[in-house]
C-alpha positions as CSV (number, residue, x, y, z in Angstrom):
1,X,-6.0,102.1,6.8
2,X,-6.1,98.6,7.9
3,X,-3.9,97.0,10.0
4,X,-3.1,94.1,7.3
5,X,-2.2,96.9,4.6
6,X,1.4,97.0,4.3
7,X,3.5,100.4,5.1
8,X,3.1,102.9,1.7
9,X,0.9,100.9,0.2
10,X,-2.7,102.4,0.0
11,X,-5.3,102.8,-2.6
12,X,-6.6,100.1,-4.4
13,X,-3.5,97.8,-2.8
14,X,-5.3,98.7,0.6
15,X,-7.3,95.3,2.3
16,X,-10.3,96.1,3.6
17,X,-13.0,93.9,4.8
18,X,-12.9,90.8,7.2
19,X,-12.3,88.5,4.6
20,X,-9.2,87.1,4.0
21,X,-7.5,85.4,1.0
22,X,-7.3,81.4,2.1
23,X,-5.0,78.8,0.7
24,X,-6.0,75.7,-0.3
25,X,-3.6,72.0,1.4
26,X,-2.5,69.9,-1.7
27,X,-4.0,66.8,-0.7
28,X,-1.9,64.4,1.3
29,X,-0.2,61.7,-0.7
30,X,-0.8,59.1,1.8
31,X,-4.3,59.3,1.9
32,X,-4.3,58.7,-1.9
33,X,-1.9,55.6,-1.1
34,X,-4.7,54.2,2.0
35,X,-7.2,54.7,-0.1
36,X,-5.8,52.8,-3.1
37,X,-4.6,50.2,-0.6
38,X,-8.3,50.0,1.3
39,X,-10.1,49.0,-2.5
40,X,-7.5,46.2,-3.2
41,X,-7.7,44.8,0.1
42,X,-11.9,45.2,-0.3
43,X,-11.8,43.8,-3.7
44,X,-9.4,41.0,-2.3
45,X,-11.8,40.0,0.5
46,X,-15.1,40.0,-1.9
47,X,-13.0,37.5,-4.1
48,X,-12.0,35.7,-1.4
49,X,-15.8,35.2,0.2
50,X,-17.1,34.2,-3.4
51,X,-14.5,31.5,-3.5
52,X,-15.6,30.1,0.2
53,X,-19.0,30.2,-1.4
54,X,-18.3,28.2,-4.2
55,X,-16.3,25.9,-2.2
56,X,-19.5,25.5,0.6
57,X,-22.3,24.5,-2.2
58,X,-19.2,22.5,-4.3
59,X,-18.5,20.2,-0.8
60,X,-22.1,20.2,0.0
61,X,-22.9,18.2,-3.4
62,X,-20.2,16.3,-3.4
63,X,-21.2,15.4,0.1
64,X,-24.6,14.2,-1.0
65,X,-23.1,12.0,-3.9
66,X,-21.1,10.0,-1.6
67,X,-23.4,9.6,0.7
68,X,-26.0,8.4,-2.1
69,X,-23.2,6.4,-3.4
70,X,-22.7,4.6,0.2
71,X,-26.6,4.3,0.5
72,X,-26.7,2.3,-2.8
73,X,-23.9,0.1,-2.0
74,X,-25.3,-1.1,1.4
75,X,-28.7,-2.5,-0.4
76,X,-26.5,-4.3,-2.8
77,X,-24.3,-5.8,0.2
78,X,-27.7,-6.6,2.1
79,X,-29.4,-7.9,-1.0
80,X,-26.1,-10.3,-1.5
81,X,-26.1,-11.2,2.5
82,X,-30.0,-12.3,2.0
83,X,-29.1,-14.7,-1.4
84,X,-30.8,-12.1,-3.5
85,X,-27.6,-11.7,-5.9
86,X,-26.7,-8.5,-6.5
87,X,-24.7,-8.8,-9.7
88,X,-25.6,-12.0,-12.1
89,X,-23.2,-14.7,-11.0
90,X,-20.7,-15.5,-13.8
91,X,-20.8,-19.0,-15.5
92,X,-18.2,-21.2,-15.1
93,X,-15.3,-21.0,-17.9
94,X,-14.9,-24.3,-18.6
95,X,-17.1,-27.6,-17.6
96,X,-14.9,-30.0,-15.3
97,X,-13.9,-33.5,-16.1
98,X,-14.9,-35.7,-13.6
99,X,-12.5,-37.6,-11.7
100,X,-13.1,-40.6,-13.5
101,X,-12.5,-39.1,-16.6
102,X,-8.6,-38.7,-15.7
103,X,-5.7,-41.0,-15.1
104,X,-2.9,-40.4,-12.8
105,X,0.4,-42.1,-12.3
106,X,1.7,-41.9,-8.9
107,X,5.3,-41.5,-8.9
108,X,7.6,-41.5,-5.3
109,X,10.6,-38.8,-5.8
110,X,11.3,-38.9,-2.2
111,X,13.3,-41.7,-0.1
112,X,9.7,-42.6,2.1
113,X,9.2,-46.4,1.1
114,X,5.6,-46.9,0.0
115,X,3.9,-43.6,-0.3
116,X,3.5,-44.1,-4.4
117,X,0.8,-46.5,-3.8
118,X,-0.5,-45.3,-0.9
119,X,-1.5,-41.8,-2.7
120,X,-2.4,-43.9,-5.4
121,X,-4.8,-45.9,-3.4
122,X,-6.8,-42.6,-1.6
123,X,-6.9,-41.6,-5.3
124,X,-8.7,-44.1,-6.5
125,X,-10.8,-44.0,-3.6
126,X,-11.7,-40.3,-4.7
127,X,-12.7,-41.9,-8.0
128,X,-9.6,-41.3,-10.2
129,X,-8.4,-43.9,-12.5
130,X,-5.0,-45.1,-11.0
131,X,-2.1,-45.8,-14.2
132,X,1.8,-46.7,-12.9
133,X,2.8,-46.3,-9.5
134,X,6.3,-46.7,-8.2
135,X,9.6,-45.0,-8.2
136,X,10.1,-41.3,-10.3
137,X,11.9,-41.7,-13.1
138,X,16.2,-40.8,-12.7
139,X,15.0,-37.1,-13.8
140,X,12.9,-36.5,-11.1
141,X,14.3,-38.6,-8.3
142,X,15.3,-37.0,-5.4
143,X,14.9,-34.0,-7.2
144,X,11.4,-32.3,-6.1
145,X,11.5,-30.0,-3.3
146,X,7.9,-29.1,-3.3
147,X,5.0,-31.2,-2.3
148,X,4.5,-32.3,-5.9
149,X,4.2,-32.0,-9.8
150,X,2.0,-32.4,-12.2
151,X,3.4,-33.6,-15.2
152,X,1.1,-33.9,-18.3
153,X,1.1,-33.2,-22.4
154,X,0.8,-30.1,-23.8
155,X,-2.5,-30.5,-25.1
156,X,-3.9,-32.0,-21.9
157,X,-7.2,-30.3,-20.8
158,X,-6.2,-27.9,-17.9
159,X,-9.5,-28.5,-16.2
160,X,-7.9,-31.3,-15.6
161,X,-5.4,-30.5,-13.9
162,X,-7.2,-28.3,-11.8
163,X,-9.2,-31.2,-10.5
164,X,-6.2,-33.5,-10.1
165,X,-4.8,-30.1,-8.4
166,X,-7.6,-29.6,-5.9
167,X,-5.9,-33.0,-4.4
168,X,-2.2,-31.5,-3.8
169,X,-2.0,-28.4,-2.5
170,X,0.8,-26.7,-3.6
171,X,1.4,-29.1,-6.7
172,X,3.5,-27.4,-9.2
173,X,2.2,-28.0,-13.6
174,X,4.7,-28.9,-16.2
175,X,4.6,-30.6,-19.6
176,X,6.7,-33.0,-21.6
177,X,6.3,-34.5,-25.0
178,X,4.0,-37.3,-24.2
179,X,1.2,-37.9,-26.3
180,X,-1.3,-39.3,-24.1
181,X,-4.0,-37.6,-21.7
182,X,-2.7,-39.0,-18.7
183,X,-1.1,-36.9,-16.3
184,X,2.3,-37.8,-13.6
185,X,1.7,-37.1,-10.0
186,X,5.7,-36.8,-8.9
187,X,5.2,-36.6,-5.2
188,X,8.3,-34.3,-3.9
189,X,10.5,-34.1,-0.4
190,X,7.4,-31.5,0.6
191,X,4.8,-33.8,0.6
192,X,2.8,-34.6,3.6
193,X,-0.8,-35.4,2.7
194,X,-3.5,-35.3,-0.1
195,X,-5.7,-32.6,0.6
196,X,-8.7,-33.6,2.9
197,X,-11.4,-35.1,1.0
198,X,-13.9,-32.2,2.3
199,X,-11.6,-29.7,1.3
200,X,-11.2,-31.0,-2.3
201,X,-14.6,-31.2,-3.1
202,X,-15.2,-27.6,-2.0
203,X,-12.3,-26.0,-4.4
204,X,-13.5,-28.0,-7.3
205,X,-17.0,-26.9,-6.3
206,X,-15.9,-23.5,-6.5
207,X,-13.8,-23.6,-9.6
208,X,-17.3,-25.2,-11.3
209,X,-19.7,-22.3,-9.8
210,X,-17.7,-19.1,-9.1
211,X,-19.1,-17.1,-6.4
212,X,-20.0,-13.3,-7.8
213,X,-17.3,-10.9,-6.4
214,X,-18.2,-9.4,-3.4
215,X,-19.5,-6.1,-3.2
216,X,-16.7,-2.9,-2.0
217,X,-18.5,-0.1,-0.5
């Protein structure tokens, strides 16, 4: 009888042999859990490395279009620096009267004896057609902080008063129910000078050929 058959049990309830019955571990829950947890966390990291991926050749072409971009901007800027224009110039929107063509009354609004015809003199110099000169009328006596105004009609040409403006920096426009073309030039408590000759002759030159914008890299 063998030593691993109980007491009073013999027969076919005897165990014989050197084999013995084995029983099998139920398989640990937390290796299920680690295992479960490993595939997210591999799935997570594959994501994860595609995005970075995408990202890389996404900045890369984005990269080259800027710098593409930059390259094509810095032959227009030479191109303009050279006088090779890089953009058709625009025309100019309206054709300016020529001095001549206008006539200003000078009008003193400020207590400084003799600047009316003074001004009015460098005008006509300038080769504007000189109308009054003397004091401002009650309304604007005294009355004009600024440098100046221009005082015209309502249907008086504005290129006009551009040109008469390129005289005055600082010149304010208004308009009152005259009929005429002739414009007021009201000189205010402001008032120091005319605008250089020079000076005057390169804004209207620039208001009759507008340079091209200049080119933004």
């Amino acid at each position: 009888m063998s030593m691993l058959t109980p007491p009073g049990m013999g027969g076919k309830y005897r165990v014989t042999g050197a084999a013995y019955p084995r029983m099998s571990r139920k398989r640990s829950r937390r290796r299920i859990v680690l295992a479960v947890l490993g595939s997210v966390l591999a799935l997570a990291l594959l994501g994860y490395g595609a995005l970075q991926l995408i990202d890389v050749f996404q900045g890369d072409t984005a990269k080259r279009n800027a710098a593409a971009a930059k390259k094509d901007c810095e032959k227009k800027a030479a191109a303009a620096a050279k006088g090779a224009p890089a953009v058709a110039s625009p025309k100019p929107a309206v054709a300016l009267p020529q001095p001549g063509e206008i006539t200003v009354n000078v009008y003193n609004a400020t207590p400084r004896a003799g600047l009316a015809k003074a001004v009015g003199d460098e005008l006509q110099k300038r080769g504007f057609v000189i109308g009054k000169v003397g004091n401002a009328p009650a309304d604007f006596d005294k009355k004009v902080p600024g440098a100046g105004i221009l005082l015209g009609s309502p249907t008086t040409d504005k290129a006009a008063y551009s040109v008469l403006g390129a005289q005055l920096a600082g010149a304010t426009q208004q308009t009152d129910a005259r009929e005429g073309t002739d414009i007021d030039l009201i000189l205010g408590d402001a008032f120091k000078d005319l605008t250089t000759k020079e000076d005057a002759d390169k804004a209207l030159a620039l208001l009759a050929n507008p340079a091209p914008a200049p080119v933004k890299c």
